[in-house]
N, C-alpha and C positions, 0 to 999 in steps of 0.2 A: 504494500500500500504506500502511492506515493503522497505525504504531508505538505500543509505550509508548515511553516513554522507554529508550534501551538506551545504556549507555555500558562500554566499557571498560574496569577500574579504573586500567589507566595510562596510558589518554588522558581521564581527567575534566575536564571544564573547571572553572576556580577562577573563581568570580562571588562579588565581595566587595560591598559595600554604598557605596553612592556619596551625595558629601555633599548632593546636590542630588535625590536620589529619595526618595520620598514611601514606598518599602518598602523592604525589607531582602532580597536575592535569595542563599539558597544553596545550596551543592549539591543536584541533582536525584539522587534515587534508584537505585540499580541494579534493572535487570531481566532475569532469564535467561529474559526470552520477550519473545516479538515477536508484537502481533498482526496479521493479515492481511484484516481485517474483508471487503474484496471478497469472499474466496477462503474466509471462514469456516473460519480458518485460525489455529490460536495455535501458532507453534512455540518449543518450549522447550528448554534448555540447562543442564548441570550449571553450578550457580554456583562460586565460587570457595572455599566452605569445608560443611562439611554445614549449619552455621545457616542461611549464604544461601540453599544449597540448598532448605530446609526452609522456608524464607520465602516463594522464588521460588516453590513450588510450590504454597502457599498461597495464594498471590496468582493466580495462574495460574487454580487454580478457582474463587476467589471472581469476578475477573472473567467467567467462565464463567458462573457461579450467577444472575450479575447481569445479564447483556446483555439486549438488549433483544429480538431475536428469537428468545428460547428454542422457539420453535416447529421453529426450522430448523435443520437437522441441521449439526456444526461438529464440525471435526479438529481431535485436538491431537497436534501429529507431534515425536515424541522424537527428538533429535539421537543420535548413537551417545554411551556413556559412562556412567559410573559416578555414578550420584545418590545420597550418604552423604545419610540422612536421620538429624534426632536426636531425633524428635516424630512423632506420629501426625499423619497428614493427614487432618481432617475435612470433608467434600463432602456438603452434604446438598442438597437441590432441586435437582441436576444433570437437566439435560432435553437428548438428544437430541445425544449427544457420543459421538463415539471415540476412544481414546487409542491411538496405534500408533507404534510403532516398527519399525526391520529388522530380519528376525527372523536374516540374518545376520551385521548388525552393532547388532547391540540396543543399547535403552536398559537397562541393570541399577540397579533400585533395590534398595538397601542399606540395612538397618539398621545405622549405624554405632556404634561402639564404645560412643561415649556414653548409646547411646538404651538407656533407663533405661525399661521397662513400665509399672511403678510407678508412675512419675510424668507419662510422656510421652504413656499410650494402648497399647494393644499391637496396634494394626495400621500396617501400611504405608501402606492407604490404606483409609479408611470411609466406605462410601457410603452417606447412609441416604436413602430418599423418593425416588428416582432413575427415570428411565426414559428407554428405549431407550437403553442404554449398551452399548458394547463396547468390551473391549482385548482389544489384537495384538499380536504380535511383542516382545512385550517379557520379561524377567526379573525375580524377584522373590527379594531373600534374607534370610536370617531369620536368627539369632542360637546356632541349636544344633547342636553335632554329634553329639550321641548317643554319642560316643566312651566315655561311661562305661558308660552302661545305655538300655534301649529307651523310657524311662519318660519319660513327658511334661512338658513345661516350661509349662503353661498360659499365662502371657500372654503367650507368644511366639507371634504370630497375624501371618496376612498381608494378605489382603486380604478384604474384609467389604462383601456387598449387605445389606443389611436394608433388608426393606421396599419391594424394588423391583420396578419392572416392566418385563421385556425386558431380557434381559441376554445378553449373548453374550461370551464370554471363548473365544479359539482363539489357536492359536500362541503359544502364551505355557511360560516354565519359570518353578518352580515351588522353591526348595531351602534346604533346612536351617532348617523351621519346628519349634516345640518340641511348638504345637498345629498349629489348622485353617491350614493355606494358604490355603484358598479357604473363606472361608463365606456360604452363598448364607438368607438366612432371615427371619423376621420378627423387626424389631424390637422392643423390650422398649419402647420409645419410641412404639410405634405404639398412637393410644387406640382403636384394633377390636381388641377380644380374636381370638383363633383366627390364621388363614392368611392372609396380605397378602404374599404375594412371590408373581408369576408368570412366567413364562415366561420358562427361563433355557436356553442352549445353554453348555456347555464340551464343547469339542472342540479334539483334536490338540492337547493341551498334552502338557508333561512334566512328572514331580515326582517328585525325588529327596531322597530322605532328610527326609521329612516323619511327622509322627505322625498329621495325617486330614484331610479335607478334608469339610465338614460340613453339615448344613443346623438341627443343632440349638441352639433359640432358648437367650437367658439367661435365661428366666424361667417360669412354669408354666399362663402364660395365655394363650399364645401360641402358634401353628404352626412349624410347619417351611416346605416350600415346596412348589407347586405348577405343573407343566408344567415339567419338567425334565427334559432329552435330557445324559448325560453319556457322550461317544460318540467311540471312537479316539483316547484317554488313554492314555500309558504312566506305568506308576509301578514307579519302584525305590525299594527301602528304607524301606518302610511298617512305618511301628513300629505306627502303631495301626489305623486301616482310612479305608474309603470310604465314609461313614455317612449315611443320611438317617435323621433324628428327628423326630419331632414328638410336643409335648404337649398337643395339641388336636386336635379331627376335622378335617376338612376339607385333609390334606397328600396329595395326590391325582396320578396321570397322572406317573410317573418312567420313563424308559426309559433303560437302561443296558447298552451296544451297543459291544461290538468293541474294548471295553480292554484292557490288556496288564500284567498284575501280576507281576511277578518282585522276590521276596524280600519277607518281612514279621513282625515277629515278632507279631502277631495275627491280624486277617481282610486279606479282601482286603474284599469289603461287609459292609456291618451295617446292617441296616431293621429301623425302630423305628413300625410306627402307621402305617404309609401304605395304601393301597388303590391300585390299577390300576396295577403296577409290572411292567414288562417287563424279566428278566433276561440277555441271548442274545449270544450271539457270544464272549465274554470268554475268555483264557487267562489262569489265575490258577496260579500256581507255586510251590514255595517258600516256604513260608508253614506259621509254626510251627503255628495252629492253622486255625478255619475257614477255608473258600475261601468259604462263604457263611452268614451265620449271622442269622436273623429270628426276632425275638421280642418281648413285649411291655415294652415304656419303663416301668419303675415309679414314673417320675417325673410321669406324665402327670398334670394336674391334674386330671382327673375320668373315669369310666368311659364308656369310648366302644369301639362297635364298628370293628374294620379288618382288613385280611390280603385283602377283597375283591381278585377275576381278579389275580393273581401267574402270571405265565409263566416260567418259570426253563429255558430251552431251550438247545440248544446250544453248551452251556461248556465249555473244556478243562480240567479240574482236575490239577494231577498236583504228585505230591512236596509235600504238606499232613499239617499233624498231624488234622485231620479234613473231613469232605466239605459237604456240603449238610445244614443243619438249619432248619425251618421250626417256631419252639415259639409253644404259643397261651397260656401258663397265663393262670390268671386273676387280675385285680386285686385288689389288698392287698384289697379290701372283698366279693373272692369273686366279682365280677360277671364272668362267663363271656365269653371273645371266639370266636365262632362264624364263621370266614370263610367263602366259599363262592368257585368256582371257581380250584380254584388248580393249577398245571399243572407236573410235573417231564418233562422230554420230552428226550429223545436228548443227555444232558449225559456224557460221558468223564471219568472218574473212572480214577487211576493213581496208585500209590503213597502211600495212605491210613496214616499211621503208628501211629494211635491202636488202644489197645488195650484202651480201655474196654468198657463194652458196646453203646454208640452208633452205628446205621449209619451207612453211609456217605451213602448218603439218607438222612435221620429226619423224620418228619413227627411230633411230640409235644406232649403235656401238653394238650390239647384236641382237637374234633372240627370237620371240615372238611365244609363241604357241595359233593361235586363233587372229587372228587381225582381227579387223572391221573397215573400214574407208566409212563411208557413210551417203547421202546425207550432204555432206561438202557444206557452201558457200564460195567462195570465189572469192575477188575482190579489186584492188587494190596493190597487189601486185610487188615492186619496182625491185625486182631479177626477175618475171615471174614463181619462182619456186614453183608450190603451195604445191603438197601434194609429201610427199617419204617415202617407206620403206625399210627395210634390205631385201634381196633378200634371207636370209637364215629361214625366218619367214616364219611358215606354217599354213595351216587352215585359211586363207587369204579372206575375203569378203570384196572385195573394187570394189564400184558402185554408182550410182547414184551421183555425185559430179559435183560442177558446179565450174566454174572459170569465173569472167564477164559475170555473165547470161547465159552462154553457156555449154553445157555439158563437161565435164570433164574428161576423160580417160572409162571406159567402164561401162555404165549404167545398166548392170546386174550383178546377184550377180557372182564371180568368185571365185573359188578354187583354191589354188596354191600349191606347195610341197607337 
């Protein structure tokens, strides 16, 4: 097994300088990692104060960044324990690495007391230009408790892909971020305008007391992400939502499968500008306002068509300040966004508290090419208003929908426009 250097701090050896050598020998360096080059292997260790900490970890991936067979896939395996960090960890040309820990006796990285946004970076750890990466089993924690109000702490951020390709985050918790926990997106840094992040898996994590987890970029020229599966998530205590953004075309293929939201004080999703977005399986609770809410980015940097095949299927809604909204308006400059194929299918809606005039489905503010709205449940609802769409939307099959047990507007399929 080949080492850094690793020593002890209170077995150091004292090397002083001797009258008859040609150099001067002192102290050798601490290192809280070991690497294992056979076994392509670097295991790591909380250091003895959050600096070293924050040093050691630094170092950890720059030897990473650097080695010589970045081709070939290498573990980095978290010791159990608490890693105070007091700086942001910057990793950018990471190839082909997994960071894992036990996910019953994890590694928890900490923002510590000191770490300063401002001045330090406001993530945990940022990866930018990176591929094939994955972490496991490990813990990530952030700086805010919401204790006052729902309301966001921006550069309170935890962990950040920009730019990458392949990414796989499972197993992993997630708690007390002020923004994104997870932000998976293109960086502001990358010289291709549009979409440069692909193919990202988060699954089976946790995240508790977080305000979103994101894909949207810092700047206007830029995308969001593309081939992302975020699939058997649980999230409690979402102050702000589950967002994918983009302010350029090209943010594409999201499936979003079998998560678990309980309690929020806004959405559970929010989509902004994507095309071929798969909704299904989700139980979404609790939640002051939408369980599902899609609409146009007014941020986007220039008029671009999206909303294209949205499947919004088989989701449990229950006890939300309002239901499923799909809005198309159009762009400050009036340019009209016209989606086509988009599908509300067999979603359970329960305890809809709003009492606006908004259904409980609402399909508005533009016209869909290709609408599906069927076999809907719905009950409980405090307005009475369950399902609506734009009258200017064609290719229309809406049937089979129930409201309190009872049939729903017309149980065959129907064509419109």
């Amino acid at each position: 097994m080949l080492r850094k250097p690793f020593f002890h701090p209170n077995s150091m050896p004292v090397l002083t300088a001797c009258a008859v050598s040609i150099m001067v020998l002192s102290a050798a360096p601490t290192f809280a990692y070991q690497v294992d080059a056979p076994n392509r292997t670097l295991n790591v260790t909380p250091g003895a104060s959050p600096a070293e900490t924050t040093n050691d970890l630094k170092g950890a991936f720059n030897y990473l960044v650097n080695r010589s067979d970045k081709a070939s896939q290498w573990t980095v395996k978290f010791a159990p324990g608490n890693y105070y960090v007091v700086s942001q960890i910057p990793v950018r040309n990471l190839e082909n690495t997994a960071l894992q820990s036990d996910m019953n006796k994890p590694a928890k990285l900490i923002k510590d007391k000191t770490f300063n946004s401002a001045t330090a970076g406001e993530y945990l750890l940022n990866f930018q230009f990176g591929k094939n990466l994955s972490v496991s089993g490990m813990q990530f924690y952030g700086q805010t408790s919401f204790a006052a109000s729902p309301d966001p702490v921006w550069p309170d951020q935890g962990v950040y892909f920009g730019s990458c390709k392949g990414v796989t985050v499972q197993n992993n918790g997630f708690y007390n971020f002020g923004n994104a926990a997870l932000r998976v997106t293109t960086t502001e840094r990358d010289p291709v305008p549009g979409v440069n992040s692909f193919n990202t898996v988060v699954a089976n994590n946790l995240f508790n007391n977080i305000y979103q987890i994101s894909t949207t970029p810092n700047d206007e020229i830029h995308g969001g992400s593309s081939n992302y599966v975020l699939q058997n998530n649980v999230f409690y205590n979402l102050r702000g939502s589950i967002k994918f953004a983009s302010r350029t075309a090209g943010a594409k293929n999201v499936k979003i499968l079998n998560n678990k939201v309980n309690g929020g004080d806004h959405y559970a999703f929010e989509i902004n500008n994507y095309d071929d977005v798969e909704i299904r399986g989700n139980t979404l609770q609790n939640l002051k306002e939408f369980a599902i809410n899609i609409y146009n980015n007014p941020r986007a940097s220039q008029s671009f068509n999206w909303g294209n095949n949205f499947i919004i299927a088989d989701n449990l809604i229950n006890t939300v300040g309002r239901g499923i909204r799909f809005s198309t308006e159009p762009y400050a400059d009036g340019t009209p966004v016209t989606p086509s194929n988009v599908t509300f299918s067999n979603n359970s809606l329960d305890k809809v508290s709003d009492t606006s005039g908004l259904p409980a489905i609402a399909q508005v503010n533009g016209a869909i090419k290709g609408l599906t709205i069927t076999g809907n449940k719905l009950s409980n609802i405090a307005n009475k208003k369950y399902i609506g769409y734009s009258s200017g939307s064609s290719n229309v099959s809406y049937f089979n929908n129930q409201a309190n047990g009872q049939p729903y507007g017309p149980q065959q399929s129907t064509a419109s426009n």
